[in-house]
N, C-alpha and C positions, 0 to 999 in steps of 0.2 A: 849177312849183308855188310858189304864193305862199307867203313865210314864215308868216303868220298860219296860211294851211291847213296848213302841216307842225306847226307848235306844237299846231293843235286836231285832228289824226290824232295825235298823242302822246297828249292828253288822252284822247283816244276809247279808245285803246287800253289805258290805266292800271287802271283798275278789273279787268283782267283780270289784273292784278299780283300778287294774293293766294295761295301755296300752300295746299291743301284737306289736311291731317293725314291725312283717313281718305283720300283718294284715292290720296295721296302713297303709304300704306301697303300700301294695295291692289295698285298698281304695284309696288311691291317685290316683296309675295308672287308678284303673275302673271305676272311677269319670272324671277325668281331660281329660284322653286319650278319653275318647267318646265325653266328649262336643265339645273338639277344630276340631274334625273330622265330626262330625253334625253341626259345623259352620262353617266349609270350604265347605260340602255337601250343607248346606243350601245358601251359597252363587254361589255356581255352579249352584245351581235351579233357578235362579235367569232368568239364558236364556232360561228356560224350561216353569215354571209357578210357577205363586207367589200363586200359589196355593199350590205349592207343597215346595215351604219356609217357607208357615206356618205349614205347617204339620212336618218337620223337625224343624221348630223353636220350634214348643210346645213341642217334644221328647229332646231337648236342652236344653229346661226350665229346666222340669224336672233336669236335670244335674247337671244344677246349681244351684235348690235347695239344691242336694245333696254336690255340691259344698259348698254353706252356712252352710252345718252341721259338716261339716271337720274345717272350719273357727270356726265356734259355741264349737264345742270341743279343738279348739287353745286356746279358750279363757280363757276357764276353765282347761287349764293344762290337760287334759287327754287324748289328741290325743297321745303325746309321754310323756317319761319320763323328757327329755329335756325341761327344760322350754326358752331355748333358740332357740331351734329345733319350740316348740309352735309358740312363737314370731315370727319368721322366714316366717312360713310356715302360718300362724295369717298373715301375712302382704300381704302375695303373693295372697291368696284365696280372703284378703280383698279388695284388688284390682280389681279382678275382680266380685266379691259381691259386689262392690261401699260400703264396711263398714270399718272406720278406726277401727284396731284392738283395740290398747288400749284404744279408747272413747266406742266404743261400750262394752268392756269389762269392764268398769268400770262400766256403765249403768245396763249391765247386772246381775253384780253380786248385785245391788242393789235389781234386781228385784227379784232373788233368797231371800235375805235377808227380804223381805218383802214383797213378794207375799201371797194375800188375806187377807192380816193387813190392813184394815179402813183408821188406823192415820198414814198410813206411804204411802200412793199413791203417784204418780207423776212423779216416776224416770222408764224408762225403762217396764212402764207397758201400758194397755188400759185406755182411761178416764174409767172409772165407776161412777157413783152417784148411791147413795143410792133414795131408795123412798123418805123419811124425806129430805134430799138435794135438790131432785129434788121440792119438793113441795114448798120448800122455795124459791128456785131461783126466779132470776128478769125472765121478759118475754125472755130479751136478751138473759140471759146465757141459759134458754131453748133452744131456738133455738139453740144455738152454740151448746149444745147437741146433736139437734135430726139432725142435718147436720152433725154433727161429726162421729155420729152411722147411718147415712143412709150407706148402702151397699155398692151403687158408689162410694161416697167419701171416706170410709176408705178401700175400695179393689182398687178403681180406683185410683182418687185421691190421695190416701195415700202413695202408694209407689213413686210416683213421688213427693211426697214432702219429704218425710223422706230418701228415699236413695238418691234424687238429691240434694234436698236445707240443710235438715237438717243436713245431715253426713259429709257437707264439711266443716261446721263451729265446733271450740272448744267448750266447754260447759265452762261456769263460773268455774274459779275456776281450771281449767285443771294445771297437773302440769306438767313440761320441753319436759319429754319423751311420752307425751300423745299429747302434742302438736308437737310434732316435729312431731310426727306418723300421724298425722291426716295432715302435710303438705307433708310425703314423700307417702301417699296413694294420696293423690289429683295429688299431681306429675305426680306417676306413672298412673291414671287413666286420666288423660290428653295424656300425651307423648303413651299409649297405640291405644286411639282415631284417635289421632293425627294421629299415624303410620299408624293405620287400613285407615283413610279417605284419605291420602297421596296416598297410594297402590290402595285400592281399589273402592276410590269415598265415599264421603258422603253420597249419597244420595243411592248409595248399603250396605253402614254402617250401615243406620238408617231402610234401608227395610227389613237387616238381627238381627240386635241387639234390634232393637223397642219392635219386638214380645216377645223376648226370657226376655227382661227387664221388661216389663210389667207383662205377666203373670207369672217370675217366682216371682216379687215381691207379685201380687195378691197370689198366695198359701202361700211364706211365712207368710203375715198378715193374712190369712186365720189361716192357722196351729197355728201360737200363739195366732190368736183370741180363736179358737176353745178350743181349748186346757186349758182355763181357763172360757171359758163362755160354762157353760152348767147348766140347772133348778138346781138341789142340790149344788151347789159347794159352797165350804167353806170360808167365808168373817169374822172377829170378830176383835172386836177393839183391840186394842194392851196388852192391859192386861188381857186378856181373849184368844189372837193368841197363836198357839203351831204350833213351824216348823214342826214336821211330821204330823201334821194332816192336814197341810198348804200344804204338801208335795200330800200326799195320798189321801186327801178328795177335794183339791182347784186345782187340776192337774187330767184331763183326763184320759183315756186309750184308744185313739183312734186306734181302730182294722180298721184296712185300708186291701187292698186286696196285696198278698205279692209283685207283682211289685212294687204296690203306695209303699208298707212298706221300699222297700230295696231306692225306688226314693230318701224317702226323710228320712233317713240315722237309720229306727228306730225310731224318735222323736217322734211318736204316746206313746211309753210308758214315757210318758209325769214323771207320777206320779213315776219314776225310777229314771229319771232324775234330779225330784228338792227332792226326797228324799236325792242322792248323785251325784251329778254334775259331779264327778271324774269319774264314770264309762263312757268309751267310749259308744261312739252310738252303736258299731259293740256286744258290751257285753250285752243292754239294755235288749234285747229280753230272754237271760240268767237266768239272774237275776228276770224277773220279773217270768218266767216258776219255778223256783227254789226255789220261795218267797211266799210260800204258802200265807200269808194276803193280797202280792200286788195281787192277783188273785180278792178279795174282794170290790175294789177300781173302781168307776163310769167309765161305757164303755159305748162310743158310736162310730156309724155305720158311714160310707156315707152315706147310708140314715138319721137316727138319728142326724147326725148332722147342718143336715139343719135346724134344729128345732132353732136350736142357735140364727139365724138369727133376731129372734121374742124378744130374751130377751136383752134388753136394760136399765134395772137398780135393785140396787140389794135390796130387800125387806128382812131388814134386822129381822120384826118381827116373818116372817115367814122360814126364813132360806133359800130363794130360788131367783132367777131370774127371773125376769116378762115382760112385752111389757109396749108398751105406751099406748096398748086401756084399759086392766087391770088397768089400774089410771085413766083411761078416766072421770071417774066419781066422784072422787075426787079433780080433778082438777074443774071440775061444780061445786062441791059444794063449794070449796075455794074461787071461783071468784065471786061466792054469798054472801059467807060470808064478804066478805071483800065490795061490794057494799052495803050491808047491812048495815057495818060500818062506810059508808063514810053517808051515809042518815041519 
């Protein structure tokens, strides 16, 4: 992609930069108003069958994923024009998202800034290893690896450490208002519990809230897993990185069915998003229908994207994503060679 065409695909895509007040609001009511009513439903089920709390709990989920993506465009300024309104309304959603607004936004925007960059990993993204990294690694950091990237652990596992342990601690380095944020979210998601177990019993708290926190944290890591891991996507070391092809080539276009589409706020056109972060969720679908090159840019299915599951490190001579049996045999011959060297 010639620089002029990446400068005039920004262009193209600007105009869709504007937050709409009345839509912005609308989204709130059609987001917020359904979950806390499938959570008072889901806890009335309670005397009926815990059968039927889960089934209410996982339409809840859903919710509050979409809940996260109203959060998620707090963060980025483009829910409203207000960046005070952002902040505000960033702190309320984070709340009950369990994510502090301005640590996770500062995260995030890292990850905007250096997503599919080699030499810039570690902030706000997936581990990755390359092949050549992983070949080099000690036995240990392998494993820490393939435990890292098994399934269970970063769908199961993973949200109960990243939105319960990780999100309540500052990061290095935070400064006043980032910290303060991250102690008046813990606050409020304390005093929230608290209220709920007070009222309604803990042990109804955690047969209503378990489900709806678990799975809806499993799809988020799903969604941003997916969403960057898929066979062609774009990885190149930092002097060779270009942000719109980082944007359009290293970002999905996950075509979902349009319930999942509207659940989880848009975010499938992934490659809209970190072209220009300012475009709201409710504009995504816009922009990309209107964007004749974004039309061009790597899709995959629910079905297709199961595929993801398989690719576990990035094979940087071939330009693509691979498994671990794909090295299987390189790794023989490494462990050979290196006994070879010790004799």
């Amino acid at each position: 992609m010639m620089e002029h065409n990446q400068k005039n695909l920004r262009k193209q895509v600007a105009p869709y930069e504007k937050s709409n007040l009345r839509a912005s609001i609308w989204q709130i009511i059609n987001t917020l108003l359904p979950f806390f009513l499938l959570w008072i439903l889901a806890y009335q089920s309670l005397t009926i069958s815990y059968i039927l709390t889960l089934g209410i709990s996982i339409l809840a989920s859903g919710f509050l994923v979409r809940t996260f993506i109203i959060f998620h465009d707090c963060c980025h300024h483009s829910f409203f024009k207000n960046r005070k309104a952002n902040t505000i309304l960033g702190t309320i959603t984070g709340i009950l998202t369990v994510f502090p607004y301005h640590q996770w936004q500062h995260d995030h925007s890292v990850h905007h800034a250096t997503s599919s960059n080699l030499d810039k990993r570690g902030t706000g993204d997936i581990w990755v290893l390359t092949v050549e990294e992983y070949l080099a690694a000690s036995t240990w950091e392998r494993l820490k690896y393939r435990l890292y990237r098994n399934p269970l652990v970063m769908f199961g596992l993973g949200p109960i450490y990243v939105f319960l342990l990780k999100n309540r601690f500052n990061r290095k380095g935070a400064r006043f208002n980032e910290r303060m944020n991250t102690y008046i979210t813990n606050t409020g998601i304390a005093a929230l519990i608290a209220v709920l177990c007070f009222t309604l019993g803990w042990e109804q708290f955690l047969l209503v809230q378990g489900p709806i926190f678990l799975l809806s944290g499993s799809l988020g890591i799903w969604l941003f897993y997916v969403q960057h891991t898929f066979e062609d996507s774009y990885f190149e070391e930092d002097k060779h990185w270009e942000y719109v092809k980082a944007a359009v080539e290293g970002s999905s276009f996950y075509k979902l069915p349009k319930v999942l589409q509207w659940l989880t706020g848009n975010i499938g056109y992934h490659h809209v998003h970190h072209l220009s972060p300012r475009v709201p969720n409710y504009k995504l679908e816009e922009a990309h229908n209107n964007t004749l090159p974004l039309q061009n840019v790597p899709t995959i299915t629910l079905a297709t994207s199961l595929s993801s599951l398989k690719f576990r490190l990035f094979d940087e001579q071939n330009k693509k994503f691979v498994g671990f049996k794909e090295i299987k045999v390189l790794v023989k011959e490494q462990k050979k060679f290196l006994r070879a060297e010790k004799v």
